[in-house]
N, C-alpha and C positions, 0 to 999 in steps of 0.2 A: 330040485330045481333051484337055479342062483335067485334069490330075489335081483329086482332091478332096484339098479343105485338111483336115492334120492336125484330129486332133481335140481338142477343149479339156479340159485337166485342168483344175480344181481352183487344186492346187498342183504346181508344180515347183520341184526342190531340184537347186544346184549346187555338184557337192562333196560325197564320201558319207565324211564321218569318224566320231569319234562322236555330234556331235551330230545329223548329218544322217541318218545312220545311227538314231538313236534317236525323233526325227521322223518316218520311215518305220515303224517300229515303231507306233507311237502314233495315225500317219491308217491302216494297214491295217485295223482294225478298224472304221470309221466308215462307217456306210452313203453319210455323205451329200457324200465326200470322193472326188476321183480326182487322184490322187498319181503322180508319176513322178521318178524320182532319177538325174542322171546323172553318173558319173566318167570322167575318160580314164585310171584305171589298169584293169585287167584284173580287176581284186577286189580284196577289203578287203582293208588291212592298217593296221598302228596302229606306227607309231617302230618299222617292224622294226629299224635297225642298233641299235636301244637296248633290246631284249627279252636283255638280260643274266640270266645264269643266276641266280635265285634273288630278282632284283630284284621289287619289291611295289608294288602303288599307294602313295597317299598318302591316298586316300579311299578308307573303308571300302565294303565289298561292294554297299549298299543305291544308292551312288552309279552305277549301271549305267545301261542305255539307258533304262528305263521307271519303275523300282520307283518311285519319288518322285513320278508323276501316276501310275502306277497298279499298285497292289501285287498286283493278281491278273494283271495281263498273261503272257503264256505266253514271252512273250520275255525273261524275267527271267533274273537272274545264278542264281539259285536253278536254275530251271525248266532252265537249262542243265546246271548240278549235275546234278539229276532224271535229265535225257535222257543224260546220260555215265557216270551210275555214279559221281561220285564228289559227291554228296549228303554221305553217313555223313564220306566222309574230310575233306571242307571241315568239318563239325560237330565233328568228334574234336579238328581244330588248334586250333579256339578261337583263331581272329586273324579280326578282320572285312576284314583288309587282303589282298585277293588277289593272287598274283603279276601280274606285267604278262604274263608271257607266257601266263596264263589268261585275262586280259580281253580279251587278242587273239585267241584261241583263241573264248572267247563270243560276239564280234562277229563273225568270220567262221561262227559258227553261224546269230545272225541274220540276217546277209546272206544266206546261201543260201537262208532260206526265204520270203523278202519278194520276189514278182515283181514290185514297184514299181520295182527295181533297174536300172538300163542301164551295163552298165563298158565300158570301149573307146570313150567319146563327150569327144571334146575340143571341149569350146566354142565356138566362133568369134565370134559375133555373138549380141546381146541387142537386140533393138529392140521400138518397141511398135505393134502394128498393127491394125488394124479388127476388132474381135470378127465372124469371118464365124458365129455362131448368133445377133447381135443384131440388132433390126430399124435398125440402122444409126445410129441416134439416136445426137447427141454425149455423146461421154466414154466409149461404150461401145469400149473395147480392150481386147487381150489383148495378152501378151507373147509377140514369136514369137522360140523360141532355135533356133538352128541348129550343128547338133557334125559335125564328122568323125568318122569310124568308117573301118575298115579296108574296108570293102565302099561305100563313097563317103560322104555328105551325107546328113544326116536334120536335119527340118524338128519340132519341137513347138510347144504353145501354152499356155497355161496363162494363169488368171487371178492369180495371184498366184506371187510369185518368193519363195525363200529363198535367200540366197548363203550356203555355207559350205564354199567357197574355200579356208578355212582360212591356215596363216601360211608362212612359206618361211625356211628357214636363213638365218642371218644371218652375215657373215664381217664382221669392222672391217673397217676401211680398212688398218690397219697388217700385216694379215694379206692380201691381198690383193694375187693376182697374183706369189707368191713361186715362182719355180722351181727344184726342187733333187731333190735324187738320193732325200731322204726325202718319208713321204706328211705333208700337211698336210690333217687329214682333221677336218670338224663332226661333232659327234657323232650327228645324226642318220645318219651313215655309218658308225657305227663300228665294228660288228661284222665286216661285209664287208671290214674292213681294219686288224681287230687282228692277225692274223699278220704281216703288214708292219711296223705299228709297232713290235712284238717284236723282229722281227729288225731293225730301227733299232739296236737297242741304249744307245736313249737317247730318253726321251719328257717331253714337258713337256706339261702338261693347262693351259690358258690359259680363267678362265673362274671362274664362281661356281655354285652353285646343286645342284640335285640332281643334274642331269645329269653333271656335272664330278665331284660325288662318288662316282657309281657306276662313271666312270669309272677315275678316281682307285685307287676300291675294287677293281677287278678287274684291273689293272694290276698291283695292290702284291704279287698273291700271287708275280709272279715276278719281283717287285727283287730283286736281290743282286748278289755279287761274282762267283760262281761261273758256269763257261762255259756261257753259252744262258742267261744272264741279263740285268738291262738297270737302267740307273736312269733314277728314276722323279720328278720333279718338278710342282709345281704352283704355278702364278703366278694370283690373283684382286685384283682392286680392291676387293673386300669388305674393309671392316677386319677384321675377323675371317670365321671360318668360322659364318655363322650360322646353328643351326638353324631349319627351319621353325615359327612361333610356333601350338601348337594348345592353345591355352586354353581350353575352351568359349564364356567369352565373346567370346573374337577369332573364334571361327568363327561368332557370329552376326553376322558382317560380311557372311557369306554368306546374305544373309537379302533379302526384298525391300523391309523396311523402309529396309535401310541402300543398297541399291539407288536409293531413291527421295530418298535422303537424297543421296547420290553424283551422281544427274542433275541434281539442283538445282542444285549449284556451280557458278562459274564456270571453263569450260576452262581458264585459265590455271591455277586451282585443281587441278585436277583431272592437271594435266597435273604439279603437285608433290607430290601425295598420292600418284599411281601410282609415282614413282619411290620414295616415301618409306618403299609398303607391298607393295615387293615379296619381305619376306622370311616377308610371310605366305603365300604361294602358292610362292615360288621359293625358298625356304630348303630345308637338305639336313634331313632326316629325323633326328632325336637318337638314334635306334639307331642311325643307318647314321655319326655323327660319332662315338659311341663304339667301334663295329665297326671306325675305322680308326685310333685310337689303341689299342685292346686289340691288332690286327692289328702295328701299327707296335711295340709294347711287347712283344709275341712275339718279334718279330723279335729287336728288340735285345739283348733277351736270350740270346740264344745266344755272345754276344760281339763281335761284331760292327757294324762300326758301317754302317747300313742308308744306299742312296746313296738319297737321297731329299734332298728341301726342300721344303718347303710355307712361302713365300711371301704372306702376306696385307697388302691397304692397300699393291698393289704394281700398278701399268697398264704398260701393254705401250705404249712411245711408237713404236715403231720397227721393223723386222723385216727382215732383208734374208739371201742366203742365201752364204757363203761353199764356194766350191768347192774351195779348198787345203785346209778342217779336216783336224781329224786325221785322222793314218789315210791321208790322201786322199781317205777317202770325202764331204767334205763336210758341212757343219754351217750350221744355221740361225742366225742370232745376232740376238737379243733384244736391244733397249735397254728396259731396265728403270727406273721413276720410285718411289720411293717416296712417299706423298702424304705423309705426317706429318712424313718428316726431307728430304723436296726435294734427296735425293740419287737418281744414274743411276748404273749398273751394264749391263755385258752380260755377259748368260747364251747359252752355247751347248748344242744341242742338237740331235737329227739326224731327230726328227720329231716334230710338234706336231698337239695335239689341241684343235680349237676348240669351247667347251662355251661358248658366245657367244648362243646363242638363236637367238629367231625373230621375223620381222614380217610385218606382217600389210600387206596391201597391197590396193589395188582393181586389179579385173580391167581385162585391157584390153577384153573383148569386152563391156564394154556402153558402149553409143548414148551419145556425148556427151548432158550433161543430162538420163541418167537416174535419176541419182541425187544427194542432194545429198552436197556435202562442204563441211568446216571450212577455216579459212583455213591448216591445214596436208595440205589436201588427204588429209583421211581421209575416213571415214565419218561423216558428221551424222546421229548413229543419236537417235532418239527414245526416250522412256520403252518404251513398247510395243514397240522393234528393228524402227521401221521406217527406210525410209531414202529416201522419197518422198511428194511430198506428199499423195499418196490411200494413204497406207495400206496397201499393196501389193505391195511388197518387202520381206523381212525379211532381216534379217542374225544369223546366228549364229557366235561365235565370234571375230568382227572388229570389238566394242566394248568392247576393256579400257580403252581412253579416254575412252569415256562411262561406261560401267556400272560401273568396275573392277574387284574383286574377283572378283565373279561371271559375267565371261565366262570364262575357260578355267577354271572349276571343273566337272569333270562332275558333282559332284552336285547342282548349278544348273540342266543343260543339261535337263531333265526341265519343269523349272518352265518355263523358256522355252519350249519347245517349247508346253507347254501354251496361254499369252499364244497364239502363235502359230495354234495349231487356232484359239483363239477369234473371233480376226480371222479367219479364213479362212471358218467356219461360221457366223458371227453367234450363236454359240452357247457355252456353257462344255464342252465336251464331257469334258474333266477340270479339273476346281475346283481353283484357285487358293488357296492360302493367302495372306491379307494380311496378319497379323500373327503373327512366329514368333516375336521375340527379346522378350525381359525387358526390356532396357535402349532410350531413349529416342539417336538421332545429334542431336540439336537441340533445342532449348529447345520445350517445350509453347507451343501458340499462346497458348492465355489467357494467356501469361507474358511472352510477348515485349513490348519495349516499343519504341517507334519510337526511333530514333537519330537527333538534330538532328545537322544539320552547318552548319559556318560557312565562311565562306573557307580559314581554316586547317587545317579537317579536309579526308582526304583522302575526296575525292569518284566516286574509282573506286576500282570494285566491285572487284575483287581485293586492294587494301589494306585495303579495308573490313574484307572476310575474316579477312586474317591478323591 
């Protein structure tokens, strides 16, 4: 007897972080939406090894799964407050800035009450196959994904895909494949393996950005000299230790205007804007840069002079692991570049913490040609985050190269979502804002004037640009 084919959602979403996560929020309410979400971990979770005690988003509270397409949703940061009893106490702090380990705490609230959810399903296969509810006619398909699960192979279908996949640690090259008697551990792991590094007795933080600095920060409270202590180093390529830039006006970068402003450019463009503005999203926090010089100026005050070095406008060319160090116990040893003065240095060390980020990558399980990509073999995401040519596929969270600023901003990830319903239902089912910010990315059209060129001017479009 033929089994009967799966039945068709809607949408299906792969990858339950928080945008996908918050997508699921926002189609549960819809009558005219059938949604299914699948992960291969077991349940949410959000950067557990990075849920450091005391550490805070960087976007304030309204930034959640929903509030921003829809401010009465029940799945709100609030509504979580509400249902936990601690409403009054978030109100009394007066910080809009939630801790991290509360917004994960929120998110595994919403997960549990969304049956759209399937944890335990890893992927395998994305292909596109014969809508069996159409009367057959061309161009009618559906998407059939197929995951493993602990109890064998399940089959879905869906008319429309979201990937959000999300990104994967990143480790250089120079860090890469080192074996030694210390842990050499991404921050994404770090919790799970700060007592190791401790008892290293000597740690060097390799890396820029927030991450590096909460590391940095929870590390320093037990530098010192005295026994069951450790010293404490930090090596960045950043010229400086640079705060994240939150001006009002820079934050309406995260706007859809400048969005639209940002897809226009030419890739090549675009590909030196994202490196140039990464200290508006990836910069460390200015309390959390004053916290570790107030922190470090404790210190030395006692008389003491604290083992420490922070290191800036300094790459890491080299790495390899010495098994004579001192001690005997072995030591990593760093070639160090400074870029200003083009002098090298090694530094030793007995275990290293890589706060190096993340990339983002296309999956293997989908069907050659089914999506497009750029000539660096990314995602060719469209204004609207699709990434096919009917419209069909979206992607969230895997175009800081097209969109920039506003992909890994969660309190973006709301507005997209939204785009997203709209394509799915032919409908606005939560309204779009088109214009947020004051300020103009581009010359008003009545203004612009055409630009002749002659032999001598240059005639591609990326010099044009610059």
């Amino acid at each position: 007897m033929t089994a009967a084919p799966p039945p068709v959602h809607d949408l299906l979403g792969i990858g339950i972080g928080p945008f996908d996560l918050g997508l699921a929020a926002l189609a549960e309410p819809l009558d005219d939406v059938t949604a299914v979400f699948l992960d291969q971990r077991e349940g949410f979770s959000w950067h557990a090894g990075m849920l450091i005690e005391g550490t805070t988003l960087q976007v304030p509270f309204l930034a959640d799964l929903v509030t921003m397409a829809d401010p009465t949703s029940r799945y709100s940061f609030l509504a979580w407050l509400k249902a936990t009893g601690r409403l009054y106490q978030f109100y009394i702090r007066e910080s809009f800035y939630p801790l991290r380990a509360e917004y994960d705490q929120y998110c595994r609230w919403v997960a549990d009450q969304l049956p759209t959810l399937r944890w335990g399903r890893r992927v395998t296969s994305v292909v596109r196959v014969a809508d069996p509810t159409a009367d057959g006619a061309p161009g009618d398909y559906v998407f059939e994904v197929t995951a493993e699960t602990a109890h064998g192979v399940e089959k879905y279908c869906a008319k429309h895909l979201v990937l959000g996949t999300g990104t994967q640690p990143r480790l250089p090259a120079q860090l890469q494949g080192l074996e030694g008697a210390g842990p050499v551990v991404h921050t994404s792991d770090y919790l799970p393996r700060r007592a190791a590094l401790v008892a290293s007795g000597s740690v060097t933080v390799v890396g820029s950005g927030q991450s590096a600095a909460e590391v940095y920060r929870d590390l320093l409270d037990g530098c010192g000299t005295a026994p069951g202590e450790h010293r404490l180093d930090w090596v960045t390529r950043s010229p400086r230790f640079f705060p994240m830039e939150y001006t009002k006006l820079t934050l309406e970068m995260t706007s859809p205007e400048y969005t639209d402003h940002y897809v226009s450019l030419p890739a090549e463009l675009r590909d030196v804007l994202g490196r140039e503005q990464r200290n508006l999203y990836k910069g460390i926090s200015g309390d959390l840069v004053d916290d570790i010089y107030d922190t470090l100026y404790r210190k030395s005050a006692l008389g003491a002079e604290v083992p420490t070095t922070l290191l800036s406008d300094t790459e890491v060319t080299a790495a390899r692991f010495d098994a004579d160090g001192a001690d005997g116990a072995g030591e990593y040893v760093l070639t160090l570049r400074h870029a200003q003065l083009g002098t090298t240095a090694e530094h030793r060390t007995r275990a290293l913490v890589a706060a190096t980020g993340y990339a983002a990558t296309v999956p293997g399980f989908l069907a050659p040609g089914l999506v497009n990509l750029d000539h660096r073999g990314r995602y060719a995401v469209t204004r609207d985050y699709t990434v096919d040519d009917d419209r069909r596929i979206h992607v969230v969270g895997g175009e800081e190269h097209t969109h920039g600023v506003t992909a890994p901003d969660l309190g973006f990830g709301a507005w997209r979502n939204s785009v997203i319903l709209a394509d799915v239902t032919g409908r606005e089912p939560y309204p779009t804002e088109r214009r947020i910010a004051f300020q103009q990315f581009g010359l008003p059209a009545s203004r612009v004037e055409p630009v002749e060129t002659t032999d001598s001017q240059p005639d591609d479009e990326m010099e044009a640009a610059r």
